[in-house]
N, CA, C and O of each residue as an XYZ file, in Angstrom:
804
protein
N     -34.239     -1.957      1.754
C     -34.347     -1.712      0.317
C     -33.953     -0.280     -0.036
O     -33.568     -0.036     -1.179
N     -34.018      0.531      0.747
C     -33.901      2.120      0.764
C     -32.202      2.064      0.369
O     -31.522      2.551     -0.534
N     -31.970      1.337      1.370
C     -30.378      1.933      1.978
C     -29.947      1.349      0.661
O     -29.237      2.142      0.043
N     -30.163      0.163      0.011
C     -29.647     -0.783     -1.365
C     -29.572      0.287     -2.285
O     -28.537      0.851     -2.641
N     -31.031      0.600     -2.747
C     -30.936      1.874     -3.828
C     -30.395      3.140     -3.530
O     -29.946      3.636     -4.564
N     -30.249      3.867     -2.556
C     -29.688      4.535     -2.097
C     -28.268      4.522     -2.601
O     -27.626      5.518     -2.934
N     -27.786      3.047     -2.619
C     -26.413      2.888     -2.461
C     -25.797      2.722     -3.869
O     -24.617      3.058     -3.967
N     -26.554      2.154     -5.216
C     -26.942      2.114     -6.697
C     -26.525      3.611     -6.971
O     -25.398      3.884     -7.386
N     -27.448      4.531     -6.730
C     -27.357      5.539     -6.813
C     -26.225      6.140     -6.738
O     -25.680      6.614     -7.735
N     -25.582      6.216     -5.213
C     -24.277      6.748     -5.114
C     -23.232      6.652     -5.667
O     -22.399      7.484     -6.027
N     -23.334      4.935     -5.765
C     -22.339      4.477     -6.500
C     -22.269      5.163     -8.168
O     -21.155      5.426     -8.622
N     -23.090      5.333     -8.723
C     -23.455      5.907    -10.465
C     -22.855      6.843    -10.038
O     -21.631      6.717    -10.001
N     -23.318      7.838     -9.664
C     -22.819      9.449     -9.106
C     -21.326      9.302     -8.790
O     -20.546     10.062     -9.363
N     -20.800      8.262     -7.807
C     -19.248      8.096     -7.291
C     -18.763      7.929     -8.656
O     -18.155      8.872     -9.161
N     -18.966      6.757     -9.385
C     -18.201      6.328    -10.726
C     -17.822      7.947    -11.716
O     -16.725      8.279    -12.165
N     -18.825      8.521    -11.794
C     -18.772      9.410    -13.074
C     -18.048     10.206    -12.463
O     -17.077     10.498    -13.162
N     -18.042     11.009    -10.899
C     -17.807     12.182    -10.511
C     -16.127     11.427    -10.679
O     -15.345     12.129    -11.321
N     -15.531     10.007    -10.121
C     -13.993     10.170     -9.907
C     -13.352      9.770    -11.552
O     -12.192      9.806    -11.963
N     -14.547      9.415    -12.205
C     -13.955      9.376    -13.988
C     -13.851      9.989    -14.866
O     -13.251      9.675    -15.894
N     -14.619     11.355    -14.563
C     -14.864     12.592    -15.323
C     -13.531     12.842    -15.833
O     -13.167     12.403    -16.924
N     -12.820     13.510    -15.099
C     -11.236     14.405    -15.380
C     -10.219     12.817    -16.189
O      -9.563     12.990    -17.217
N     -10.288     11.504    -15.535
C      -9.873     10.906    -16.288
C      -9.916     10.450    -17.760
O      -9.010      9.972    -18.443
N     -11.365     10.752    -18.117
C     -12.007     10.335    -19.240
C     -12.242     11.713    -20.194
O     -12.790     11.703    -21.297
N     -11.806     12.658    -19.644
C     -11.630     14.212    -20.301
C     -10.062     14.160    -20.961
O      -9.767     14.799    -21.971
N      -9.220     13.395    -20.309
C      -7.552     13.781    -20.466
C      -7.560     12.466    -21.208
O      -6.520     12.417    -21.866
N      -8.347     11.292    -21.399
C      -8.362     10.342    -22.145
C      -8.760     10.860    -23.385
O      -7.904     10.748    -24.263
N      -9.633     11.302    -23.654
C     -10.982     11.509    -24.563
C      -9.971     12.764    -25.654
O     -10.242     12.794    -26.855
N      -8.830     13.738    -25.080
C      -8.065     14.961    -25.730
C      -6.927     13.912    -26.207
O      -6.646     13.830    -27.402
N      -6.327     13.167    -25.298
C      -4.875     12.585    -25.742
C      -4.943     11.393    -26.621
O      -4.458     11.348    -27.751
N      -5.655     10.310    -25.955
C      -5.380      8.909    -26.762
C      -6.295      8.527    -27.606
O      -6.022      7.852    -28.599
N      -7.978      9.076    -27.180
C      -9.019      8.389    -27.822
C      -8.520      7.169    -28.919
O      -8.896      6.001    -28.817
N      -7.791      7.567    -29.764
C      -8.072      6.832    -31.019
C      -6.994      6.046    -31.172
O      -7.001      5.141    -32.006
N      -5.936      6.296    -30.386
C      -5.149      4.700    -29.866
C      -5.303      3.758    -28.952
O      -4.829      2.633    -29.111
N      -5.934      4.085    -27.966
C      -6.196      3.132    -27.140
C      -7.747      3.150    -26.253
O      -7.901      4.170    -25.581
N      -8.719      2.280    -26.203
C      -9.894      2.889    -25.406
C      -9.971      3.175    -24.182
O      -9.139      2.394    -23.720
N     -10.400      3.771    -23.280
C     -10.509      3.939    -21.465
C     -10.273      3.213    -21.253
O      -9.048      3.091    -21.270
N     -11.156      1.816    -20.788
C     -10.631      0.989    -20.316
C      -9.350      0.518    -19.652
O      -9.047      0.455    -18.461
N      -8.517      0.126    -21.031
C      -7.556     -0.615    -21.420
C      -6.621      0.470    -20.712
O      -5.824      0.146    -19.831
N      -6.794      1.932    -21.214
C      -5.830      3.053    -20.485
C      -5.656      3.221    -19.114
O      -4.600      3.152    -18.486
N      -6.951      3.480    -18.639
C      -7.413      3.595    -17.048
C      -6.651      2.074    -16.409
O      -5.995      2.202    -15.375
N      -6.768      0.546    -17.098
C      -5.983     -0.562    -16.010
C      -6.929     -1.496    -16.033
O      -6.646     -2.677    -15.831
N      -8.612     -0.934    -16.371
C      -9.552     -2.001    -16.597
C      -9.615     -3.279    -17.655
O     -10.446     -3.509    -18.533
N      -8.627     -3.906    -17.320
C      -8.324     -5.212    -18.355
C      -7.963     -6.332    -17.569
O      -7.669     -6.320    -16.373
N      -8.026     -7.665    -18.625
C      -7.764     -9.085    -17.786
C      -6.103     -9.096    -17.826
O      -5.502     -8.876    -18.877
N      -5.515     -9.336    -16.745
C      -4.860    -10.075    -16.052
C      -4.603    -11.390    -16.141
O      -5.520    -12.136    -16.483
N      -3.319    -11.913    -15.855
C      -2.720    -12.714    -15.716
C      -2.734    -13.566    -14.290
O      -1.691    -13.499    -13.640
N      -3.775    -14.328    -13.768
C      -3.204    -14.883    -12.705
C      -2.372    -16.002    -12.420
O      -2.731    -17.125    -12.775
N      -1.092    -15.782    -11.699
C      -0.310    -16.934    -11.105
C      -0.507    -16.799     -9.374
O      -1.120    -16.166     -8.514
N       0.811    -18.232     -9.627
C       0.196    -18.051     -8.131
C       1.197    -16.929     -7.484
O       0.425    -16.542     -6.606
N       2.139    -16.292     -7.336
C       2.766    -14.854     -6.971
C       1.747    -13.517     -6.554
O       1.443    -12.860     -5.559
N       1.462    -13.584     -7.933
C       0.285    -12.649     -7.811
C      -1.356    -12.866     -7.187
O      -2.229    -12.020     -6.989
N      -1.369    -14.563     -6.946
C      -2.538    -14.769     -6.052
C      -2.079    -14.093     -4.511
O      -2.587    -13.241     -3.781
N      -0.741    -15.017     -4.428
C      -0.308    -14.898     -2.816
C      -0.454    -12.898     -2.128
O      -1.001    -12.385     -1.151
N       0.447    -12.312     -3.408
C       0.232    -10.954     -3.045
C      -0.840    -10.315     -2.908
O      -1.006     -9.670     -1.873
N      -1.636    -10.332     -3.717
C      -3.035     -9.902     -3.464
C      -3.568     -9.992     -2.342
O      -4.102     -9.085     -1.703
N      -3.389    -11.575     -1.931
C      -4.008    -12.287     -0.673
C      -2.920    -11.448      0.853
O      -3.342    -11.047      1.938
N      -2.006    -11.448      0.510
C      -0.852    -10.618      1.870
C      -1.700     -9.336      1.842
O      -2.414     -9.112      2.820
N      -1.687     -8.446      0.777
C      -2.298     -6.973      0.653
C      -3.852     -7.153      1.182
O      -4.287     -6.445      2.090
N      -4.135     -7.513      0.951
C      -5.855     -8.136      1.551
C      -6.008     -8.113      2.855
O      -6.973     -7.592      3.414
N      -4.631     -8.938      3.690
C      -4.975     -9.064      4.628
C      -4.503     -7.832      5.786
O      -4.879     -7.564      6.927
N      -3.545     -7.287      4.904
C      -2.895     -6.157      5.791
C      -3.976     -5.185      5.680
O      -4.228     -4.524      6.688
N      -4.536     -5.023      4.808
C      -5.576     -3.857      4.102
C      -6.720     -3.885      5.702
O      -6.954     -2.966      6.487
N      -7.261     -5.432      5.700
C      -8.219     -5.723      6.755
C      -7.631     -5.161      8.194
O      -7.892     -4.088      8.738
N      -6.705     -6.279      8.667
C      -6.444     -5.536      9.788
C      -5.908     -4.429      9.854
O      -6.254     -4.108     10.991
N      -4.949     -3.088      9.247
C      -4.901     -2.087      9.317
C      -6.259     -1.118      9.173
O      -6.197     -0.009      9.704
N      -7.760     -1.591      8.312
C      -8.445     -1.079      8.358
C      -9.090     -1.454      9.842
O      -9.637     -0.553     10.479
N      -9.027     -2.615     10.305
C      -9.555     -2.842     11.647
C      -9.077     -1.934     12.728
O      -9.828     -1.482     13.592
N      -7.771     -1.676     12.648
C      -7.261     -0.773     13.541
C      -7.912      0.879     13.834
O      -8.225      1.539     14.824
N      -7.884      1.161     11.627
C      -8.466      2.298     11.866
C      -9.634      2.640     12.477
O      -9.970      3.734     12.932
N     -10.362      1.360     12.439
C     -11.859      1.459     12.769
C     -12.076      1.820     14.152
O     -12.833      2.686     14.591
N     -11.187      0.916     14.875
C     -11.392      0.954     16.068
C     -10.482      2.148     16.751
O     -10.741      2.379     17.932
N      -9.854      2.620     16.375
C      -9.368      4.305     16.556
C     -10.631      5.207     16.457
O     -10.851      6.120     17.253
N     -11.568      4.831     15.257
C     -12.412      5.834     15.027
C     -13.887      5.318     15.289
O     -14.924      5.755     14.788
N     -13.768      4.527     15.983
C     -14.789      3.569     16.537
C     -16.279      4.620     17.124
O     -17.463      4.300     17.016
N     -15.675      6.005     17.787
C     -17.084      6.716     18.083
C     -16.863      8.076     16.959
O     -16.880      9.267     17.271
N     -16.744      7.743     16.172
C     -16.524      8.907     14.636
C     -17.183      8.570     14.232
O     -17.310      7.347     14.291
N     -18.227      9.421     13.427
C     -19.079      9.196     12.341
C     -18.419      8.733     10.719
O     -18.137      9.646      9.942
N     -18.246      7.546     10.374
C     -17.076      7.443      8.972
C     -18.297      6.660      7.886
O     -19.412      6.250      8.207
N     -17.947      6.645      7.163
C     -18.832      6.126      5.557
C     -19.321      4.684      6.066
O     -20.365      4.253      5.577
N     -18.892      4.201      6.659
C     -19.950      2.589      7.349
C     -20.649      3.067      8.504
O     -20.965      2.133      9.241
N     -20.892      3.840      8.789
C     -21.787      4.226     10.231
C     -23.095      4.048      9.956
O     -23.888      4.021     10.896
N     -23.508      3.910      8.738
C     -24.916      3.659      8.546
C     -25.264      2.683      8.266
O     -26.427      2.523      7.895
N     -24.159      1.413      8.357
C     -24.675     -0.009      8.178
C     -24.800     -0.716      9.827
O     -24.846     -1.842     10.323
N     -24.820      0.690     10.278
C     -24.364      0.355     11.997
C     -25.350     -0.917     12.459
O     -26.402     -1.005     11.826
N     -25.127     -1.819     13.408
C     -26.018     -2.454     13.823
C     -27.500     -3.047     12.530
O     -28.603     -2.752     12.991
N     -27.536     -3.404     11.836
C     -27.915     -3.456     11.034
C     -28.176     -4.812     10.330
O     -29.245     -5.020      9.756
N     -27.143     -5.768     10.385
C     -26.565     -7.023     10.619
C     -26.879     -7.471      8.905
O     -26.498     -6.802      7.944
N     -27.765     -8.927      8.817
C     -27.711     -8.971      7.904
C     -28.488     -8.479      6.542
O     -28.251     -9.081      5.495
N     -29.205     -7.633      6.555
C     -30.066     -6.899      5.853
C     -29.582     -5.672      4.943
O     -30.027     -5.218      3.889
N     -28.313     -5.248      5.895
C     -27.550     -4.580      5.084
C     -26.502     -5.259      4.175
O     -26.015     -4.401      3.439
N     -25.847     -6.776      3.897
C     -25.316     -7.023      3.445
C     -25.048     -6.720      2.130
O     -23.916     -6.536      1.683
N     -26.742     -6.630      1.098
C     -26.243     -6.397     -0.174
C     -26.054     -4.759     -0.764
O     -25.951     -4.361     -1.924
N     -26.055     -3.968      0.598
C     -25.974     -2.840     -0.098
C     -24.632     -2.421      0.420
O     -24.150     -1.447     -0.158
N     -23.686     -3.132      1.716
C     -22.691     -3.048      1.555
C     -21.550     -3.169      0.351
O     -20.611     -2.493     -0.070
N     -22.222     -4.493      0.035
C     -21.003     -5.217     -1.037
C     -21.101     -4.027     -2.487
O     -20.154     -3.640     -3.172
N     -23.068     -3.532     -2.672
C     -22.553     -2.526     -3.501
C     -21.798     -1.255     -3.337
O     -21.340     -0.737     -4.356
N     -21.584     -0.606     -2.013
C     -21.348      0.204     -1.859
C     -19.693      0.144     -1.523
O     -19.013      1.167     -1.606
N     -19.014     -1.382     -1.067
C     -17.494     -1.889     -1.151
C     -17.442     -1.679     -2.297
O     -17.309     -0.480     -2.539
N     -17.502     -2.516     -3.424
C     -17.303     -2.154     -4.983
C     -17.327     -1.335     -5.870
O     -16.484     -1.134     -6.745
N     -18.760     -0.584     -5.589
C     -19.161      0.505     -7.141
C     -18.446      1.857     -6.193
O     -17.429      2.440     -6.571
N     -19.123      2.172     -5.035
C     -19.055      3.381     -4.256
C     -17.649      4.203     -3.958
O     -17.291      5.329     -4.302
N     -16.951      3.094     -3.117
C     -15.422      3.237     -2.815
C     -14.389      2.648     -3.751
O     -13.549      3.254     -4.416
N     -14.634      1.247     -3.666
C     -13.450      1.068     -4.749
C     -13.088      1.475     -5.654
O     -12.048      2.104     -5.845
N     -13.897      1.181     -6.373
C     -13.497      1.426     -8.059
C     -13.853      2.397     -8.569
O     -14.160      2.321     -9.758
N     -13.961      3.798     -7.815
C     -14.327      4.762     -8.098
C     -12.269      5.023     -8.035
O     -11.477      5.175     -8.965
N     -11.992      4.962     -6.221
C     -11.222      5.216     -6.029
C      -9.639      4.594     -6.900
O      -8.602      5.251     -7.003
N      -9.845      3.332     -7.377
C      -8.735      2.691     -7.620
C      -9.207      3.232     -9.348
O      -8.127      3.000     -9.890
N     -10.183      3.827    -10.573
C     -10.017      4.855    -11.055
C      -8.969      5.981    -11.096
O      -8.012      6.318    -11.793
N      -9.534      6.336    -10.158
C      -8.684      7.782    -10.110
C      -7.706      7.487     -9.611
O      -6.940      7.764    -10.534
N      -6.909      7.016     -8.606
C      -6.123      6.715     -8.121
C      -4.647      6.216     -8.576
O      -3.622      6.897     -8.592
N      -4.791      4.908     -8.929
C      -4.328      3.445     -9.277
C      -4.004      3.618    -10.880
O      -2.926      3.622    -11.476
N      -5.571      3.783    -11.419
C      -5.542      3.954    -13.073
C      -5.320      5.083    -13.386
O      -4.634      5.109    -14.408
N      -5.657      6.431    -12.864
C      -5.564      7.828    -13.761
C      -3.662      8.368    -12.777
O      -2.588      7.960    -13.219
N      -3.737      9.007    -11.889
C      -2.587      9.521    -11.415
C      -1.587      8.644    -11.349
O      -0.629      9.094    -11.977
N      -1.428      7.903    -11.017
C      -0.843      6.600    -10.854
C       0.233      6.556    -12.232
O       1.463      6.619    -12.235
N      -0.924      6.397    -13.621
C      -0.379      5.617    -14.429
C       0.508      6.820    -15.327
O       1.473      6.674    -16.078
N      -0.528      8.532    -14.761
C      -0.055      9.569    -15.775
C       1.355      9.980    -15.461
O       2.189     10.377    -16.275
N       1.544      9.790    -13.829
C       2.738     10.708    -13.192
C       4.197      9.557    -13.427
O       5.363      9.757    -13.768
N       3.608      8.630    -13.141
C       5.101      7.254    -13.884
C       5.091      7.649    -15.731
O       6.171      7.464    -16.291
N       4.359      7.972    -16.277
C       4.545      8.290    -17.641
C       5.752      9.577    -17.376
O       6.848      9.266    -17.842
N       5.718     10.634    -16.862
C       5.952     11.686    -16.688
C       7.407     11.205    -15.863
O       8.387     11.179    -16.608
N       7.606     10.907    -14.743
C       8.334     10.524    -13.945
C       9.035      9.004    -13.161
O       9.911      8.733    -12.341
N       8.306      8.484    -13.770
C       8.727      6.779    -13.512
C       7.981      5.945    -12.398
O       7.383      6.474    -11.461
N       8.080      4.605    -12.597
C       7.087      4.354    -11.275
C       7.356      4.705     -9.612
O       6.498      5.073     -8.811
N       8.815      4.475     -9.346
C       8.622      5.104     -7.991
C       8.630      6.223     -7.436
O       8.859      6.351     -6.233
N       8.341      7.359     -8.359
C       7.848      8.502     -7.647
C       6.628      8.690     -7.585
O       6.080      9.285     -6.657
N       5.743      7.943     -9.096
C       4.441      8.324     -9.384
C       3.358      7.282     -8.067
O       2.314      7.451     -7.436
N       4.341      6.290     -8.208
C       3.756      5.479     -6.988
C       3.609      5.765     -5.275
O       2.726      5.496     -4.459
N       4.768      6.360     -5.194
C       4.896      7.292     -3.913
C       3.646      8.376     -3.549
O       2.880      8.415     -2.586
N       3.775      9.204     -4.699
C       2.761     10.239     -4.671
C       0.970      9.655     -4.953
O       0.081     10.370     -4.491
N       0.679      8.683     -5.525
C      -0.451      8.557     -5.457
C      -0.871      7.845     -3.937
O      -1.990      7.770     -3.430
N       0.308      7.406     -3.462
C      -0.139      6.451     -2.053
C      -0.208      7.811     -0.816
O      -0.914      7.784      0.192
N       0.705      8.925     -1.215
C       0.579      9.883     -0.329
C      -0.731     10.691     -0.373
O      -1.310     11.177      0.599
N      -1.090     10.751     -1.627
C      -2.490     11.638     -1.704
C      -3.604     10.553     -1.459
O      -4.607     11.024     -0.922
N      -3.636      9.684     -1.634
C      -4.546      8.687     -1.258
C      -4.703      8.678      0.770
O      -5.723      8.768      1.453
N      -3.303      8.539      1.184
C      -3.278      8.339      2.467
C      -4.047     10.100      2.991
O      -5.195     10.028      3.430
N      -3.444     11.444      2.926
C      -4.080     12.123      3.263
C      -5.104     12.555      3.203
O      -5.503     13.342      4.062
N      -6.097     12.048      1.826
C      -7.283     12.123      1.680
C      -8.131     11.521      2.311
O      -9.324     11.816      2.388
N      -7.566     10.601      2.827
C      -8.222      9.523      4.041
C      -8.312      9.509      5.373
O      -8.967      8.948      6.251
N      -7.106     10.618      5.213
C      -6.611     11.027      6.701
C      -7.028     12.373      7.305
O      -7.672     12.552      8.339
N      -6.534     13.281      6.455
C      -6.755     14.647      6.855
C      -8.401     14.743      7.050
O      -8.615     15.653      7.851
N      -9.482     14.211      6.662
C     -11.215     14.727      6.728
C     -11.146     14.314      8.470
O     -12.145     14.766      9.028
N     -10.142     13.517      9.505
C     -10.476     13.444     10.483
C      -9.282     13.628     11.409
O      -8.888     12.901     12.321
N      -8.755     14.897     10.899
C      -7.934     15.941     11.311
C      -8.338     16.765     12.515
O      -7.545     16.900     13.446
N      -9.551     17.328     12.537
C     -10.473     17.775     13.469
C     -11.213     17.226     14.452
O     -11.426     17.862     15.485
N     -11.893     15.482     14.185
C     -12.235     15.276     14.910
C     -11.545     14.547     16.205
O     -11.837     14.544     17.401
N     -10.277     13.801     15.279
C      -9.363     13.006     16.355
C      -8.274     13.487     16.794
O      -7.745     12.875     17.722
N      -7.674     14.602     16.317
C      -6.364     15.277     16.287
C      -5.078     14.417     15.613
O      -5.189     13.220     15.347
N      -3.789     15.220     15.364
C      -3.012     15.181     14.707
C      -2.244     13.413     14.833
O      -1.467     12.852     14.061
N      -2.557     13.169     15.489
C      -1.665     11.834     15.826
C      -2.711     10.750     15.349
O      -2.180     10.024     14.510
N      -3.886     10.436     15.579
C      -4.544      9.488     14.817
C      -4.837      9.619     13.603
O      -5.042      8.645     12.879
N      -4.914     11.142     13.102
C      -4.797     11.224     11.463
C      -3.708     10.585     10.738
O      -3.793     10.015      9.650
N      -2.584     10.757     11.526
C      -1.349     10.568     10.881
C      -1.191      9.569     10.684
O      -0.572      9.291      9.656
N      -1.701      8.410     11.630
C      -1.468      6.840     11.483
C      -2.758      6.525     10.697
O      -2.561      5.703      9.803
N      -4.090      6.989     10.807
C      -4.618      6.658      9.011
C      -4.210      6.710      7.451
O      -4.475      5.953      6.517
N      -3.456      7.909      7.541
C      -2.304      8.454      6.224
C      -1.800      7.298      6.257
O      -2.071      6.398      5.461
N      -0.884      7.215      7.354
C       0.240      6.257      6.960
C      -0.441      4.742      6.785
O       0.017      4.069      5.862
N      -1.353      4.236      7.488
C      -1.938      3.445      7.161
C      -2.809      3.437      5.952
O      -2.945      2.269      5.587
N      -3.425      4.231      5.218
C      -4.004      3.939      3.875
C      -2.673      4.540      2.789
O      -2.430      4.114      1.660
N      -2.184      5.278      3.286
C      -0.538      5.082      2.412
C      -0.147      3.958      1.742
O      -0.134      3.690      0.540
N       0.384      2.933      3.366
C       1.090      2.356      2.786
C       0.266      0.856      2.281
O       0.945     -0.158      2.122
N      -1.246      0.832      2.051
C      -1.550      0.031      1.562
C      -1.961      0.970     -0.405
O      -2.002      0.197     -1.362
N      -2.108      1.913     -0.570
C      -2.123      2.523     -1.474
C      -0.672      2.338     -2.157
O      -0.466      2.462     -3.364
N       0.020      2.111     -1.464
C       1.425      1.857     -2.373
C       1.993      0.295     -2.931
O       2.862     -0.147     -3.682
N       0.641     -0.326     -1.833
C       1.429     -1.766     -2.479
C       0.221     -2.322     -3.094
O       0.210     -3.550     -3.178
N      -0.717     -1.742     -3.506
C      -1.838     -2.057     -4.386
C      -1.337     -1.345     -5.485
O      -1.127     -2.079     -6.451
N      -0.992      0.208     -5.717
C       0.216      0.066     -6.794
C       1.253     -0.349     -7.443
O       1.521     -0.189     -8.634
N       2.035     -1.076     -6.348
C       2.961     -1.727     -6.711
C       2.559     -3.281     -7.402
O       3.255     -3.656     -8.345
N       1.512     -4.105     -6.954
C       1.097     -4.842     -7.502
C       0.371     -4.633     -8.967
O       0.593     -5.384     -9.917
N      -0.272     -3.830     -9.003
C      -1.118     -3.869    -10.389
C      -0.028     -3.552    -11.512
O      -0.150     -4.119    -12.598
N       1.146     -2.576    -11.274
C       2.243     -2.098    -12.187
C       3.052     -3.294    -12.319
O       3.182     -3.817    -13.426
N       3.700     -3.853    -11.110
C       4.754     -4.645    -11.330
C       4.519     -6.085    -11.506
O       5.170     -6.881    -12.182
N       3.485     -6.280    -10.788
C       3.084     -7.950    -11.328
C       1.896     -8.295    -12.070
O       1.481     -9.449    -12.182
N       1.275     -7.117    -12.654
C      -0.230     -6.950    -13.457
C      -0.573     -6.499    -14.616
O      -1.678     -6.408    -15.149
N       1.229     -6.024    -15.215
C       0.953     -5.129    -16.201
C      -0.189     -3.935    -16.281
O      -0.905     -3.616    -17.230
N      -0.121     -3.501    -15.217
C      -1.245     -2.193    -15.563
C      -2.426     -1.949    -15.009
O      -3.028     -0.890    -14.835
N      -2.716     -3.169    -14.723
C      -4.074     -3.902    -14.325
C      -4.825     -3.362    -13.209
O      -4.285     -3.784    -12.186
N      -5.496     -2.864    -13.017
C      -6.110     -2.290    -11.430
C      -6.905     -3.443    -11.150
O      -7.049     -3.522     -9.930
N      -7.369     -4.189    -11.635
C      -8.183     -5.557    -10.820
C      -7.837     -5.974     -9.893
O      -8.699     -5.948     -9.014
N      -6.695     -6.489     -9.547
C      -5.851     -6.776     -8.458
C      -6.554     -5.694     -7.007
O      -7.108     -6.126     -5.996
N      -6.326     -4.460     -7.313
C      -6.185     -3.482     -6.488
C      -8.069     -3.198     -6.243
O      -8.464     -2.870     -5.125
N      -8.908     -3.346     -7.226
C     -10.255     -3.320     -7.066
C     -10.524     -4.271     -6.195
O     -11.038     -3.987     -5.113
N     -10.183     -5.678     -6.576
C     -10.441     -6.957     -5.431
C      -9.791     -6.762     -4.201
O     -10.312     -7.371     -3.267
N      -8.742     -6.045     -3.919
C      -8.068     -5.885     -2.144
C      -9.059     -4.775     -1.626
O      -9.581     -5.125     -0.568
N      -9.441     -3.615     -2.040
C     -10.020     -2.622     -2.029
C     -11.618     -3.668     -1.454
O     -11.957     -4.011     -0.321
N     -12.089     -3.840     -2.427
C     -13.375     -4.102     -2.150
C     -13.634     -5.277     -1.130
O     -14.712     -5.605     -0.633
N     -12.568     -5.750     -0.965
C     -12.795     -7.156     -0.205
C     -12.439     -6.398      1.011
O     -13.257     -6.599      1.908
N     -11.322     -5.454      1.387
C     -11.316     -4.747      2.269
C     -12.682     -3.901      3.113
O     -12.985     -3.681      4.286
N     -13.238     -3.610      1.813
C     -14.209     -2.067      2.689
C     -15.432     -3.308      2.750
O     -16.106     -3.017      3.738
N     -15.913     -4.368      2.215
C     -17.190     -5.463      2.747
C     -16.667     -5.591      4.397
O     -17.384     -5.432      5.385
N     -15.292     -5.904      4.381
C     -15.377     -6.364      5.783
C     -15.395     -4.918      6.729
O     -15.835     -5.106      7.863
N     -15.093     -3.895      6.504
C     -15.561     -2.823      7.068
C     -17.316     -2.435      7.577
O     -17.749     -1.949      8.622
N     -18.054     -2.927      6.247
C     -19.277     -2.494      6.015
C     -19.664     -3.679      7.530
O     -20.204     -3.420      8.606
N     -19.062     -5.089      6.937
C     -19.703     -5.799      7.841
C     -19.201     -5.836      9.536
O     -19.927     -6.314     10.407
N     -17.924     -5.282      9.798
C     -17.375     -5.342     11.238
C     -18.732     -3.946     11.848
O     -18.990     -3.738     13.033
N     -19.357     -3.227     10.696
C     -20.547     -2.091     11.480
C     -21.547     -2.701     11.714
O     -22.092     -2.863     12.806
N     -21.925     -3.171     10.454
C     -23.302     -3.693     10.381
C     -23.627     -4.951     11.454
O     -24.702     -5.503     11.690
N     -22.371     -5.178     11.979
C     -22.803     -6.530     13.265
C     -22.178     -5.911     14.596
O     -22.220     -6.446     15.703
N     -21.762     -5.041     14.375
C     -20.846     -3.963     15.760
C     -19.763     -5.220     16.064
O     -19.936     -5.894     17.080
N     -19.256     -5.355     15.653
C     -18.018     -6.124     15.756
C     -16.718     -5.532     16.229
O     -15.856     -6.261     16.719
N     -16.526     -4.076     16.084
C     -15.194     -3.431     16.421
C     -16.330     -2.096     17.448
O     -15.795     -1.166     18.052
């Protein structure tokens, strides 16, 4: 019950801290044409089946490339280490902490704020490039030190290049939409929470 609220918590704190600067540059520029939401990507979608199948490909690459990372960083201390062994008791504070904590904090800032400002500015495939690159080193570089230069690099490139095609989906087949990219995201980091919480990797 600790670790659940614990995880409520973080998640509130995660949401505001990665929406702040978005909802500051919202709140000066558009307020009164368009609301957050709708700006940031938080809107319904269109599903076909194209955009089921992709989601579902990105999903699965997301998993096993995160499986890989895991097991690269398998004796690293990383953000699921505390669902370690844990099994099923931690389940519901995983799924909050897949969703409110990581995802959609991240696919926020990410996906909806840089994403959508730097293709305004520059078009989608540069703005898309660059949010998958800062996404990948932010993911990468915090375990720069502990694993050295060569397993960082294949986390980058591995949360890269799923950061680029969760962009590429929400822009090109979503109109805008970060849902897409919240559901690969979150369906991704549950099975993270849960490959700890049962020591599976």
């Amino acid at each position: 019950m600790h670790l659940l609220l614990s995880k409520i918590v973080s998640s509130i704190l995660q949401i505001i801290l990665f929406a702040i600067i978005p909802f500051i540059w919202w709140f000066v520029t558009v307020r009164k044409k368009q609301s957050f939401p709708q700006w940031i990507g938080l809107k319904k979608m269109k599903w076909n089946k194209k955009v089921f199948i992709a989601t579902f490909i990105v999903t699965v690459a997301f998993m096993f490339l995160g499986m890989l990372t895991l097991y690269m960083l398998k004796d690293i201390e990383i953000a699921t280490s505390e669902f370690a062994g844990l099994g099923l008791q931690a389940i519901p504070a995983i799924v909050i902490y897949a969703t409110f904590n990581t995802a959609l904090p991240e696919e926020i800032l990410f996906r909806g704020f840089l994403l959508k400002r730097i293709q305004n500015k520059f078009g989608f495939g540069v703005a898309n490039v660059v949010q998958a690159l800062i996404f990948g080193l932010i993911h990468g570089v915090m375990f720069l030190g502990v694993v050295g230069v060569a397993k960082a690099l294949i986390v980058i490139i591995f949360t890269g290049v799923v950061a680029w095609l969760m962009g590429y989906i929400n822009e090109k087949k979503c109109e805008g939409s970060i849902i897409p990219s919240w559901i690969i995201h979150t369906i991704s980091n549950i099975f993270a929470g849960i490959c700890a919480a049962f020591s599976l990797i």
